[in-house]
ChimeraX commands (.cxc) that place a marker at each C-alpha (Angstrom):
marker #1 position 10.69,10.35,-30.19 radius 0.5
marker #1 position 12.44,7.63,-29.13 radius 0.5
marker #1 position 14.17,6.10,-25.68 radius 0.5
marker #1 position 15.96,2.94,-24.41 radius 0.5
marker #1 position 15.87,2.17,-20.89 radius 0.5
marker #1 position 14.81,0.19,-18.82 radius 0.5
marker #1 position 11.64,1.82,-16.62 radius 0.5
marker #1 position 10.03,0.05,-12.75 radius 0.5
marker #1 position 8.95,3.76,-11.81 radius 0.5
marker #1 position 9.43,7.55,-10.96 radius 0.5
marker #1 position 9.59,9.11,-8.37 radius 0.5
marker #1 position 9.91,12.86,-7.03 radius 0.5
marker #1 position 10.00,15.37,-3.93 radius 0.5
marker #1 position 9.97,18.34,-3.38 radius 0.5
marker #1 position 13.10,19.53,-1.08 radius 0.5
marker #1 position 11.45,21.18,2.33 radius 0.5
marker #1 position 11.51,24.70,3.18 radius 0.5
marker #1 position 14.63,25.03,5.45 radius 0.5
marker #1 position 13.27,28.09,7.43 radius 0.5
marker #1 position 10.55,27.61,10.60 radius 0.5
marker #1 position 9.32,31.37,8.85 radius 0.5
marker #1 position 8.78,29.69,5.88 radius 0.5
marker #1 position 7.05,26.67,6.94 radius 0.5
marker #1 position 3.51,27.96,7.08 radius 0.5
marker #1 position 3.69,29.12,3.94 radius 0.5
marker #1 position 5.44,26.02,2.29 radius 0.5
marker #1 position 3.15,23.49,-0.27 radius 0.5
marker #1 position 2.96,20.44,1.32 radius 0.5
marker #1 position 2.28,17.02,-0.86 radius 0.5
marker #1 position -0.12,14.96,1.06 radius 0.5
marker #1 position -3.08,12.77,0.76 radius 0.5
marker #1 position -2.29,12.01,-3.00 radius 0.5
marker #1 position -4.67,9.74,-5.16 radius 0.5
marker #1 position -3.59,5.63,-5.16 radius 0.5
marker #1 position -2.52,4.33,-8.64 radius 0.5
marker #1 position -5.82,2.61,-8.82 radius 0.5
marker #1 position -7.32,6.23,-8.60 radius 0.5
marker #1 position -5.78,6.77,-12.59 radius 0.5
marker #1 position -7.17,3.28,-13.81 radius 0.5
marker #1 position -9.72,4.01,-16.15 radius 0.5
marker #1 position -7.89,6.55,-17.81 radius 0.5
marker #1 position -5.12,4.36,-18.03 radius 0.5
marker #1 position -6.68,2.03,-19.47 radius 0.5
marker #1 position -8.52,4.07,-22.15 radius 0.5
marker #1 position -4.70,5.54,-23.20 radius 0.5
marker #1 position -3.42,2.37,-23.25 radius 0.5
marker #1 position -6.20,1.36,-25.94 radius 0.5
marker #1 position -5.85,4.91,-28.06 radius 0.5
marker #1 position -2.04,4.47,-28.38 radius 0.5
marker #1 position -1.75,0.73,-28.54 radius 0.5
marker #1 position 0.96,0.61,-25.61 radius 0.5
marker #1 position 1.37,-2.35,-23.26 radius 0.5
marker #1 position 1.98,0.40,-20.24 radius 0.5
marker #1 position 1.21,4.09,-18.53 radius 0.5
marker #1 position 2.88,5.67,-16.31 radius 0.5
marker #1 position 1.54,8.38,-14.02 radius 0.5
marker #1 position 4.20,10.13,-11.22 radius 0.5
marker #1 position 2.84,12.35,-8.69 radius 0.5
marker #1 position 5.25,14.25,-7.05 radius 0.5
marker #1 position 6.14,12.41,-3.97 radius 0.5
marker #1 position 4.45,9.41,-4.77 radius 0.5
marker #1 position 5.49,6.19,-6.49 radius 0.5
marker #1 position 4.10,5.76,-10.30 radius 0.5
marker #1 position 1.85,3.31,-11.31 radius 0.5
marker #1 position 3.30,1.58,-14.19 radius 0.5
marker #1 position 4.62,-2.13,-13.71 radius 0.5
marker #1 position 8.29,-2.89,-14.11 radius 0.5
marker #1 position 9.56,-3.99,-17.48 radius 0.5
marker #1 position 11.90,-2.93,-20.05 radius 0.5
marker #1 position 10.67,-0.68,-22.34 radius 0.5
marker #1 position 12.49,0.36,-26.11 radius 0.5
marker #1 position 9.97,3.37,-26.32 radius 0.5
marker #1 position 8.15,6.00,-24.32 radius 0.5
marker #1 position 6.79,9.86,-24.88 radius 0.5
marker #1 position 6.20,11.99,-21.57 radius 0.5
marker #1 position 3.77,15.23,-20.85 radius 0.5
marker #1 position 4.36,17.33,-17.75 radius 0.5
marker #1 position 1.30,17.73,-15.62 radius 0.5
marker #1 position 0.45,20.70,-14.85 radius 0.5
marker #1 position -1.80,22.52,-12.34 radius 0.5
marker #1 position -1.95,26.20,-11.85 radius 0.5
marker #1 position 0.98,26.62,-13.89 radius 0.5
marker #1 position 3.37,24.47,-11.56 radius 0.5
marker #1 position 4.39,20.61,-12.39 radius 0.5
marker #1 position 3.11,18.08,-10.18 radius 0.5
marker #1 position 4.00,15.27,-11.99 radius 0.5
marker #1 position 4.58,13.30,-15.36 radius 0.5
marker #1 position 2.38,11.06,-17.34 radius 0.5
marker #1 position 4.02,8.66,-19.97 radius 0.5
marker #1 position 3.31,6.00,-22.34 radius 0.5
marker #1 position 5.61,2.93,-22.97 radius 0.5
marker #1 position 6.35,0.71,-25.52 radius 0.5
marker #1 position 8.08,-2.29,-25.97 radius 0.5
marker #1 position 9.09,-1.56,-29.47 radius 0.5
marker #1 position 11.04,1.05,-31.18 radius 0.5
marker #1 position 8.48,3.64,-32.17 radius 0.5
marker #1 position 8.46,7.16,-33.75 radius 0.5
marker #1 position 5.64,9.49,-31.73 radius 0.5
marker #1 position 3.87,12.02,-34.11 radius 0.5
marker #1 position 3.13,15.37,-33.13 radius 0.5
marker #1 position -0.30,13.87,-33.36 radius 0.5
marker #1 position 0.78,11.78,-30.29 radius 0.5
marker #1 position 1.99,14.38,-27.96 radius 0.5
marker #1 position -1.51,16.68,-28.56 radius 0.5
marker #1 position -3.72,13.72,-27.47 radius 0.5
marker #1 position -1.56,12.89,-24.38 radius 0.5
marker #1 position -1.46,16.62,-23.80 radius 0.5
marker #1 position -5.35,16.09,-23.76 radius 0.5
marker #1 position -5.11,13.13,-21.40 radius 0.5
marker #1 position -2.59,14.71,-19.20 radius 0.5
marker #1 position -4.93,17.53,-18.48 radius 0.5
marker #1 position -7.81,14.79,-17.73 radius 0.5
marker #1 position -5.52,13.50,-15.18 radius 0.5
marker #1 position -4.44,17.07,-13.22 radius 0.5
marker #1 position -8.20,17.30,-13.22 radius 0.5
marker #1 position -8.84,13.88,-11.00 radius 0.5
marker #1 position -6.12,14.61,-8.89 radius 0.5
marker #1 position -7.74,17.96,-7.91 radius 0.5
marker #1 position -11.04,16.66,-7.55 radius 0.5
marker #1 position -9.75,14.16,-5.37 radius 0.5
marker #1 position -7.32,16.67,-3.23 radius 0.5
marker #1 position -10.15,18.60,-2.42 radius 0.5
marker #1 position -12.22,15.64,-1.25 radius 0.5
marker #1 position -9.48,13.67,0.33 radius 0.5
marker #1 position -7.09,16.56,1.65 radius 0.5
marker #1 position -7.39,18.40,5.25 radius 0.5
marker #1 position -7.70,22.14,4.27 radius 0.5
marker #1 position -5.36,23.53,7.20 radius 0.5
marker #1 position -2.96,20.77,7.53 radius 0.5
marker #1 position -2.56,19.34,4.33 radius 0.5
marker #1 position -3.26,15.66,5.83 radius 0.5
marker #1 position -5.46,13.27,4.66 radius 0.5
marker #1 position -8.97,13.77,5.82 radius 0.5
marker #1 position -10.32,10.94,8.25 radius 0.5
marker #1 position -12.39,9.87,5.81 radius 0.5
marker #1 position -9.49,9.70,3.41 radius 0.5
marker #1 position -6.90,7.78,6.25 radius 0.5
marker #1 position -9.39,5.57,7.11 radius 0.5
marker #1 position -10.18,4.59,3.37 radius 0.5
marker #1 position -6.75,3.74,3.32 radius 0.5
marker #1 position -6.86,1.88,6.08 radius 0.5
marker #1 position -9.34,-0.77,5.36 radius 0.5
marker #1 position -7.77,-1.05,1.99 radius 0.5
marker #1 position -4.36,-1.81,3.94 radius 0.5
marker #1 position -5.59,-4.18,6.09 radius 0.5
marker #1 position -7.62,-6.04,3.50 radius 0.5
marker #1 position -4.61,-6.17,1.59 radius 0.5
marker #1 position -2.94,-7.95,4.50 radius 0.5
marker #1 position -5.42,-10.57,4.46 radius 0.5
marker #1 position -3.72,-11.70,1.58 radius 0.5
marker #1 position -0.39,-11.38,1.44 radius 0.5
marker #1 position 0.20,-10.74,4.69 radius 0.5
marker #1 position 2.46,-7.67,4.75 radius 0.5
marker #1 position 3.20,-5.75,7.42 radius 0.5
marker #1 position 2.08,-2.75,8.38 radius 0.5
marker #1 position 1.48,-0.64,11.82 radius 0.5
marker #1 position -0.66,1.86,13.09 radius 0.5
marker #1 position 0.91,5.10,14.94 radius 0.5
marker #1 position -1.82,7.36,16.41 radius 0.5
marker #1 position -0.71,10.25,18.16 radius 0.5
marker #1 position -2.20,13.40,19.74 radius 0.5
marker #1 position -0.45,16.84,20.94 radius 0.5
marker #1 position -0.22,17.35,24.63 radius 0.5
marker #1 position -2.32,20.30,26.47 radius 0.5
marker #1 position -3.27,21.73,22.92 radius 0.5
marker #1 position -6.37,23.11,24.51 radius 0.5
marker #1 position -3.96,25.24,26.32 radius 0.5
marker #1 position -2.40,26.79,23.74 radius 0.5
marker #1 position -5.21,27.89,22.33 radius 0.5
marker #1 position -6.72,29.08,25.46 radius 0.5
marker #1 position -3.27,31.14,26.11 radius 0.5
marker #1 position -2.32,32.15,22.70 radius 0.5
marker #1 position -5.98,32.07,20.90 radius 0.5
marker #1 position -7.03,30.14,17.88 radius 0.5
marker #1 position -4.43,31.28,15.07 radius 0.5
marker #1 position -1.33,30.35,17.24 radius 0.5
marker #1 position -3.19,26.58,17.43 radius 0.5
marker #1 position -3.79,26.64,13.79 radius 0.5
marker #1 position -0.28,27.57,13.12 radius 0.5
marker #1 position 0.70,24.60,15.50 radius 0.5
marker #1 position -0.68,22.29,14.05 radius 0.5
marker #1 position 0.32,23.28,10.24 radius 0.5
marker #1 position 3.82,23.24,11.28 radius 0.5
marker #1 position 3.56,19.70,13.13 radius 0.5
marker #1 position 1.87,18.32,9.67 radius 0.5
marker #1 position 5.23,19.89,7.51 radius 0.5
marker #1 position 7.24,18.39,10.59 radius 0.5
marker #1 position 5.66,15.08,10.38 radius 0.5
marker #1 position 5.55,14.80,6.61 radius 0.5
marker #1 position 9.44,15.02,6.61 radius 0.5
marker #1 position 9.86,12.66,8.83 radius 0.5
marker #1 position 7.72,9.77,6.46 radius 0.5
marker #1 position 8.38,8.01,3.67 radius 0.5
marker #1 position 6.10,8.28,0.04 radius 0.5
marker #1 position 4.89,4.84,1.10 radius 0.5
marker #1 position 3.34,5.95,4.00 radius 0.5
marker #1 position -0.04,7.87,5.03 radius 0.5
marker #1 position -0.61,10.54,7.18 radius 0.5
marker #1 position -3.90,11.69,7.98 radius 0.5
marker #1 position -5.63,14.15,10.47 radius 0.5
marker #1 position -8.19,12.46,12.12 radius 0.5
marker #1 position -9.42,14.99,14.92 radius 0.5
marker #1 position -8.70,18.09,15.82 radius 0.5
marker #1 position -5.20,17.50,17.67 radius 0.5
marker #1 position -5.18,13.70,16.47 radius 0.5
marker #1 position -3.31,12.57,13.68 radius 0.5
marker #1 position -2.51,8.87,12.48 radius 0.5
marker #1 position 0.11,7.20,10.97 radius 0.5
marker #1 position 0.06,4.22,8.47 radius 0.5
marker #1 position 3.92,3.09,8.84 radius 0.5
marker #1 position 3.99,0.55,5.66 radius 0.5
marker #1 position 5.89,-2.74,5.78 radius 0.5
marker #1 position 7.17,-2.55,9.38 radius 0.5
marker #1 position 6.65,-4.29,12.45 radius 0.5
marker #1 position 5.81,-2.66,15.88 radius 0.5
marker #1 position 9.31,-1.77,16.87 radius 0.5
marker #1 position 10.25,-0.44,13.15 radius 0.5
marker #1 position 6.98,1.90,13.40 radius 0.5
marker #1 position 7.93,2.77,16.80 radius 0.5
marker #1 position 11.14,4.04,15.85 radius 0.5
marker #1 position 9.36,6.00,12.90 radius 0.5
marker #1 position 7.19,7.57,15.81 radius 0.5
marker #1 position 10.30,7.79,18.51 radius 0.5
marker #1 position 11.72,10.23,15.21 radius 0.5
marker #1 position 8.15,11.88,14.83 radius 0.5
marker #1 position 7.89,13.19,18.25 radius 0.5
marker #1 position 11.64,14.45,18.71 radius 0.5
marker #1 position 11.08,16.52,15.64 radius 0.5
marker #1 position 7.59,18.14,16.96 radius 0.5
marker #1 position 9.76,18.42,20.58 radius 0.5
marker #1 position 11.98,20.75,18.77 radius 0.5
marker #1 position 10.16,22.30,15.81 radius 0.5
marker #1 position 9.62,26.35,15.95 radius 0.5
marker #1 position 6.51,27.33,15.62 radius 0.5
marker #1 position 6.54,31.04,13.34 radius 0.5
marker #1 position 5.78,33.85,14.64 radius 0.5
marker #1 position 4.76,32.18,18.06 radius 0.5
marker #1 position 8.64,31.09,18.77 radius 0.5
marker #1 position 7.73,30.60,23.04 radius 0.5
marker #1 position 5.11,27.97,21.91 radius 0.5
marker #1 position 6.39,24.41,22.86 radius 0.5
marker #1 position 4.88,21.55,21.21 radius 0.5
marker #1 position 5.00,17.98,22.77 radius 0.5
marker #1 position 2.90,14.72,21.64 radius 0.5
marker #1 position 1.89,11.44,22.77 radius 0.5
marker #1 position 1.72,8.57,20.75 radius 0.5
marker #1 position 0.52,4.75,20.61 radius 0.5
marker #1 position 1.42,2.38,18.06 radius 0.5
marker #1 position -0.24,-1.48,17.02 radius 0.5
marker #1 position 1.03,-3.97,14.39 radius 0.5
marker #1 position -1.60,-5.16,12.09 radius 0.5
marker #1 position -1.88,-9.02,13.08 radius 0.5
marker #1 position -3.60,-12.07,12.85 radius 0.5
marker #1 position -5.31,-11.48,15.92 radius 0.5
marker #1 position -7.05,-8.35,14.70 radius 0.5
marker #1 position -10.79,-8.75,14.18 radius 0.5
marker #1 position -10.91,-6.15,12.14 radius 0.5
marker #1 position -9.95,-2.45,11.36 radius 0.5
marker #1 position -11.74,-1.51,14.38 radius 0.5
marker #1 position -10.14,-3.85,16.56 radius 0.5
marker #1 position -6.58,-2.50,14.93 radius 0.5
marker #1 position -7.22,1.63,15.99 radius 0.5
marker #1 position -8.97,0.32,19.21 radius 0.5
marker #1 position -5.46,-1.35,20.00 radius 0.5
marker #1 position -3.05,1.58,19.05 radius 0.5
marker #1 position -5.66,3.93,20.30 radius 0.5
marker #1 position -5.05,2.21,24.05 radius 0.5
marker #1 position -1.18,2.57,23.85 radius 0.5
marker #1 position -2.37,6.51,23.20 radius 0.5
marker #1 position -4.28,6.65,26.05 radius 0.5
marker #1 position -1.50,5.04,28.21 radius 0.5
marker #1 position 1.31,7.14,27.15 radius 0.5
marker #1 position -1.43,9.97,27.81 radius 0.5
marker #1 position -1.86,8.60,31.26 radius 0.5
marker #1 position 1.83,7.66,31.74 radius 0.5
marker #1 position 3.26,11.23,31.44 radius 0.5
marker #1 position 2.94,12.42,28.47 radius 0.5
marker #1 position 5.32,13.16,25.39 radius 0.5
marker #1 position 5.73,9.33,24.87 radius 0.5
marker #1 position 5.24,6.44,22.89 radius 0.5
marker #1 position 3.93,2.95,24.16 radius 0.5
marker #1 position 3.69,-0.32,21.56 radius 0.5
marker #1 position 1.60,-3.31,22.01 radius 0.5
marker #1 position 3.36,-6.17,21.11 radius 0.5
marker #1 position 1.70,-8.92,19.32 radius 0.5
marker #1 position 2.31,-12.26,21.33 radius 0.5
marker #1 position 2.05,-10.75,25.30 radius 0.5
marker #1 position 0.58,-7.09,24.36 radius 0.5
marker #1 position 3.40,-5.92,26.51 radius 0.5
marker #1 position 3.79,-2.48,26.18 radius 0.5
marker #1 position 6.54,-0.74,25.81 radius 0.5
marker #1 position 7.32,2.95,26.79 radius 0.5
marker #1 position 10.05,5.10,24.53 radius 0.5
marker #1 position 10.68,8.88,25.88 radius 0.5
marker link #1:1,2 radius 0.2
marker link #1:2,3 radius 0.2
marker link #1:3,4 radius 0.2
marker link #1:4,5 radius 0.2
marker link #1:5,6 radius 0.2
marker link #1:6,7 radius 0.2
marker link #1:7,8 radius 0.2
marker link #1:8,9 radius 0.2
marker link #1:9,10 radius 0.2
marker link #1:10,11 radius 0.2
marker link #1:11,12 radius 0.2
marker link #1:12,13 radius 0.2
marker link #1:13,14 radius 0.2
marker link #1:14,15 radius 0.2
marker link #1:15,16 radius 0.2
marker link #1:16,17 radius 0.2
marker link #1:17,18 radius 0.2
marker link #1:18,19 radius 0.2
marker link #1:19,20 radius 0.2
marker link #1:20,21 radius 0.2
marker link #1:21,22 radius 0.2
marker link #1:22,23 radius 0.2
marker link #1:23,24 radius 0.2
marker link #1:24,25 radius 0.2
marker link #1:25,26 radius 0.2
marker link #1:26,27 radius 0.2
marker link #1:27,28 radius 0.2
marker link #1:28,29 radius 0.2
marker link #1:29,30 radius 0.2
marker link #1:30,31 radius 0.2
marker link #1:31,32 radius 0.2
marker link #1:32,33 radius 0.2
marker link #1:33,34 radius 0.2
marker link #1:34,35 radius 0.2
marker link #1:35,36 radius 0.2
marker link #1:36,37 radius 0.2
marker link #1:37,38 radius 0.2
marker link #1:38,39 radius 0.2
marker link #1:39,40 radius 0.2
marker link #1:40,41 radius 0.2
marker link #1:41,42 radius 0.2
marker link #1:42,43 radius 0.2
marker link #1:43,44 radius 0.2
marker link #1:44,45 radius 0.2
marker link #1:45,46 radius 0.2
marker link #1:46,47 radius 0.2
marker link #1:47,48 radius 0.2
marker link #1:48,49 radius 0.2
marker link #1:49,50 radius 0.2
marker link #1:50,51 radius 0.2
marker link #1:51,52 radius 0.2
marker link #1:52,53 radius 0.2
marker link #1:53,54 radius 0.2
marker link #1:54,55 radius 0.2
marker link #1:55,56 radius 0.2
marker link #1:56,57 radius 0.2
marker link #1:57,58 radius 0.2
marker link #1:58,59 radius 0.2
marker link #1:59,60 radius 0.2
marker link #1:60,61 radius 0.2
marker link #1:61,62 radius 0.2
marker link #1:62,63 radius 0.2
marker link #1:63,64 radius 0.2
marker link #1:64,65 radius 0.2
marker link #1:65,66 radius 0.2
marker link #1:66,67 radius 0.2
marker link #1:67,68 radius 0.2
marker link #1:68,69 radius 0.2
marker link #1:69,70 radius 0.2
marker link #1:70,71 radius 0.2
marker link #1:71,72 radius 0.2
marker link #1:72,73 radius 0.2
marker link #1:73,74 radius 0.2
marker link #1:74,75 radius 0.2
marker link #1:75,76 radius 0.2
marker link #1:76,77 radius 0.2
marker link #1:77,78 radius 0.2
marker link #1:78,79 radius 0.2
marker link #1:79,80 radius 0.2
marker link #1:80,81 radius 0.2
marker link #1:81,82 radius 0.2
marker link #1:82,83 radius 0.2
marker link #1:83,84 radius 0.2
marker link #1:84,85 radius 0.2
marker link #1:85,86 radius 0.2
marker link #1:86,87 radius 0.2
marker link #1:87,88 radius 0.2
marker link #1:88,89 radius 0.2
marker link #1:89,90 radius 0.2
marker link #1:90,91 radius 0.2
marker link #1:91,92 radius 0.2
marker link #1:92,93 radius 0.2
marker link #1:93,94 radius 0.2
marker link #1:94,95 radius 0.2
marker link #1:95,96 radius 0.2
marker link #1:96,97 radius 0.2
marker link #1:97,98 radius 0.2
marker link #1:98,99 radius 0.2
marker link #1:99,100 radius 0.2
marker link #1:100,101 radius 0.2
marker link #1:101,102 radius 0.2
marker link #1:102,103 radius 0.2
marker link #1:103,104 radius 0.2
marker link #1:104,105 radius 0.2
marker link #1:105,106 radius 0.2
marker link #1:106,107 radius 0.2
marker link #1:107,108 radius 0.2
marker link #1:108,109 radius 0.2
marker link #1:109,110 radius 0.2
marker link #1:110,111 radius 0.2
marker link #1:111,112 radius 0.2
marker link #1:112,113 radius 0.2
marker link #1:113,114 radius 0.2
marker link #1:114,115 radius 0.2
marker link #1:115,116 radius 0.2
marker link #1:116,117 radius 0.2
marker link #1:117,118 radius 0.2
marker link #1:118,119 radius 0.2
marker link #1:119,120 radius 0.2
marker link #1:120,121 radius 0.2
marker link #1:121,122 radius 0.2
marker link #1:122,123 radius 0.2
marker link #1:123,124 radius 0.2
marker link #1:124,125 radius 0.2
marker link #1:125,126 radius 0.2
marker link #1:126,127 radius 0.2
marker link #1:127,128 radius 0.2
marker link #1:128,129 radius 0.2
marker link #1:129,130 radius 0.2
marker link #1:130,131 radius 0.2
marker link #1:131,132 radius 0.2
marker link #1:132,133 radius 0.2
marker link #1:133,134 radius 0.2
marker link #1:134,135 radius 0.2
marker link #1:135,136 radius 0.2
marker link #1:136,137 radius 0.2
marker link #1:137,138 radius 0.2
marker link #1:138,139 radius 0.2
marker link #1:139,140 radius 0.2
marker link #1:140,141 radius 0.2
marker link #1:141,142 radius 0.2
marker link #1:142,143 radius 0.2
marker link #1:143,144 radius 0.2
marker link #1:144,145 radius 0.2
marker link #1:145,146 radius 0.2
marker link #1:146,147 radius 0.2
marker link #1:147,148 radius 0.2
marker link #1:148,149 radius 0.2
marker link #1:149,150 radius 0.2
marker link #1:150,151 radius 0.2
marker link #1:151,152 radius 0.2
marker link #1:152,153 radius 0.2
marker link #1:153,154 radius 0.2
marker link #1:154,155 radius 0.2
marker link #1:155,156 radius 0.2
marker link #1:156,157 radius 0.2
marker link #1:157,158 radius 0.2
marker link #1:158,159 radius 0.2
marker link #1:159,160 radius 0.2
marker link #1:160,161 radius 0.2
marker link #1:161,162 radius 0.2
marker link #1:162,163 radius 0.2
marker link #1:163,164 radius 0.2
marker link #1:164,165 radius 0.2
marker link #1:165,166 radius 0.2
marker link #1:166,167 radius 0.2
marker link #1:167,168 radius 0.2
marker link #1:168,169 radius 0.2
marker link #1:169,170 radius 0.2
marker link #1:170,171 radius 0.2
marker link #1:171,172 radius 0.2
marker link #1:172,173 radius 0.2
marker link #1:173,174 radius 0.2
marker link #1:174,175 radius 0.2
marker link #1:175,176 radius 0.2
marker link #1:176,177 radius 0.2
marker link #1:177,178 radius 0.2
marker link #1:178,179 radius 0.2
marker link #1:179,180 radius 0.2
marker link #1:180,181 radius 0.2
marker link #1:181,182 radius 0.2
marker link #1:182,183 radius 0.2
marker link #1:183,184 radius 0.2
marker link #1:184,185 radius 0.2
marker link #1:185,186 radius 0.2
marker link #1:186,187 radius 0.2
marker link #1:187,188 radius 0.2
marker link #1:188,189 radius 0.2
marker link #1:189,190 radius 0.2
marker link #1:190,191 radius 0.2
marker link #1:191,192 radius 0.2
marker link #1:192,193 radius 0.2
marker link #1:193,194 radius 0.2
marker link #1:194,195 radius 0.2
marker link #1:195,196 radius 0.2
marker link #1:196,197 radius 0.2
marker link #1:197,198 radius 0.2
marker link #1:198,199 radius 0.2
marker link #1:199,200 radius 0.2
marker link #1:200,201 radius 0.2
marker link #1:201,202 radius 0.2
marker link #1:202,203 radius 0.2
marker link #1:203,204 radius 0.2
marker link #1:204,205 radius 0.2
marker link #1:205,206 radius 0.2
marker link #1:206,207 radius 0.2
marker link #1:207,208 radius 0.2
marker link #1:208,209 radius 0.2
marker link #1:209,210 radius 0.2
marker link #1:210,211 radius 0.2
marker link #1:211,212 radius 0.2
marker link #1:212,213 radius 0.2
marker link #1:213,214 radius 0.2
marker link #1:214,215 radius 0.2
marker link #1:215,216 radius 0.2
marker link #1:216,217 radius 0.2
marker link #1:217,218 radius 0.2
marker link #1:218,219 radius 0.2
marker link #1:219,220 radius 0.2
marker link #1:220,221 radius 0.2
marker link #1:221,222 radius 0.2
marker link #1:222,223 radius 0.2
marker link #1:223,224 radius 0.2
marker link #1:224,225 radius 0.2
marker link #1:225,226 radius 0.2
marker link #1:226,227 radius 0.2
marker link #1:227,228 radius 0.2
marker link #1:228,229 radius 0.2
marker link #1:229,230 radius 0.2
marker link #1:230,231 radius 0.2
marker link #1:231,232 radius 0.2
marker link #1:232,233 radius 0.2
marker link #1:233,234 radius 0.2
marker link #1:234,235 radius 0.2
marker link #1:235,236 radius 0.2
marker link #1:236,237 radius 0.2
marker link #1:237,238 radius 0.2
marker link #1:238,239 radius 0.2
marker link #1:239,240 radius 0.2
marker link #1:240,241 radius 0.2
marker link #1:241,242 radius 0.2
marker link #1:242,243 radius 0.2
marker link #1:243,244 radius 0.2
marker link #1:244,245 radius 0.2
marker link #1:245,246 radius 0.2
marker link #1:246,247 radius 0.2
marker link #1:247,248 radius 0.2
marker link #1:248,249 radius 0.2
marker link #1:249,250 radius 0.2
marker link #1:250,251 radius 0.2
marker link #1:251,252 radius 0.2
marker link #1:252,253 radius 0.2
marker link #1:253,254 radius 0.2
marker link #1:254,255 radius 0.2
marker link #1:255,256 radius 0.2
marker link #1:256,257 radius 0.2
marker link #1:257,258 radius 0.2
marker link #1:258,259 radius 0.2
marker link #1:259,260 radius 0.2
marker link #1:260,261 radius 0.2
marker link #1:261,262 radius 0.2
marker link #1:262,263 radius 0.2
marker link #1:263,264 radius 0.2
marker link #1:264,265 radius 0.2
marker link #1:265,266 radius 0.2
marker link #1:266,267 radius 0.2
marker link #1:267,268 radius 0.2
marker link #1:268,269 radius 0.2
marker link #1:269,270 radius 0.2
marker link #1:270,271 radius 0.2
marker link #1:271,272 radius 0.2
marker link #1:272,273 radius 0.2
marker link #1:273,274 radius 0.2
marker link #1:274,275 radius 0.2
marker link #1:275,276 radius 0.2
marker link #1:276,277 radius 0.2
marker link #1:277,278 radius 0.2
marker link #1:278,279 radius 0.2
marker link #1:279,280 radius 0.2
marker link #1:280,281 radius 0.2
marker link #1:281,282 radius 0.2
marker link #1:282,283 radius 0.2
marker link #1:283,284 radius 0.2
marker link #1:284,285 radius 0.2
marker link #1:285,286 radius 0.2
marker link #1:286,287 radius 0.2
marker link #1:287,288 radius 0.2
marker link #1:288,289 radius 0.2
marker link #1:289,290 radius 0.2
marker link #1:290,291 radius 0.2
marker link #1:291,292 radius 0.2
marker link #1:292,293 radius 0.2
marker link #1:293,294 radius 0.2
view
């Protein structure tokens, strides 16, 4: 088997469920492993087939292979309870013929790799929401901001909260607020882009890791965020109103630390909270003015 083309990476997503009925219902891709996640593997398929690259695409996530040109390549399907949740190839620089040999040991490795991203869903993925777990987000986090250190990317931090949830269940019990906040995780996760990390970090709390973007760029992402929970349907509780509150920080020099970064964005929360409600405010960097957005 063999290809020409030139290959940086592959991407895929799934197209959303275009009913509110549907939604709770509707597989969500979340909370899906980092490249580094595959690199052992990687690197051991690399050494059995003698190839200078691997490739592994989750769906709705960016692969892991570095850019290049590449003369050859031979692709398995992964495949996890008989749906396709990805690809995993191997590249080559070269013109080569792939035996059948070939394909049954990538088979084998392909089926190594659905097995670390399950293990890894069910550790890293929120069972009702399909988020990341806080453990997961915050993981995420301090690899982001450590990250920074060096290269000195941007990146903000969006935390945001529904308003009066308590109510909701106190008025319409505990299985309207679970199906609340499973449709405000589908809502949000249309909203974001692959690059980007959701997570559920309490029980109404969620966080946002808005990659490469400034304050006002992450503000917008938010401003985009909370009009869609404003107006989502909630199934089978259609009289249920959703609103939420958010605050939003720019990782920045000034930052002590990770801490110091949710302690900022977790303020702006508390004063849109304070403010009104169903709101975002942003601390600027320079004069940590804040700025409100309803």
């Amino acid at each position: 088997m063999n290809a020409h083309a030139a290959i940086t990476e592959f991407e895929y997503a799934a197209d959303p469920a275009d009913e509110a009925s549907s939604m709770l219902n509707t597989p969500i891709q979340a909370a899906l492993p980092a490249p580094a996640q595959f690199s052992a593997v990687t690197d051991l398929i690399k050494s059995v087939f003698h190839v200078p690259a691997v490739a592994v695409a989750l769906h709705g996530a960016p692969a892991n292979s570095d850019g290049g040109v590449y003369r050859s390549f031979l692709e398995i399907p992964l495949i996890s309870e008989e749906s396709v949740i990805g690809t995993l190839r191997i590249l080559d620089t070269a013109d080569r013929s792939f035996s059948d040999r070939d394909c049954q040991l990538l088979e084998g490795f392909a089926k190594l790799v659905v097995d670390q991203v399950s293990l890894w869903s069910e550790a890293s993925r929120d069972v009702l929401t399909g988020a990341m777990t806080r453990r997961a987000f915050s993981d995420i986090l301090r690899k982001t901001f450590a990250a920074r250190a060096r290269n000195h990317a941007k990146a903000s931090l969006v935390l945001f909260d529904l308003d009066h949830f308590k109510k909701i269940n106190d008025t319409w019990g505990h299985a309207a607020g679970d199906a609340v906040l499973k449709t405000v995780a589908r809502t949000v996760l249309r909203e974001l882009r692959v690059e980007d990390s959701f997570g559920r970090v309490g029980g109404e709390e969620f966080a946002l890791l808005v990659a490469n973007a400034d304050s006002m760029t992450a503000a917008d992402v938010a401003e985009r965020v909370r009009r869609a929970i404003e107006a989502a349907v909630i199934p089978g509780h259609p009289e249920i109103k959703v609103t939420s509150s958010f605050g939003v920080a720019e990782a920045c020099d000034s930052l002590l630390d990770v801490e110091d970064w949710t302690d900022r964005a977790d303020a702006q929360l508390y004063e849109a909270k304070a403010s009104g409600r169903n709101r975002i405010c942003v601390a600027s960097n320079a004069m940590r003015r804040k700025v409100m957005v309803n």
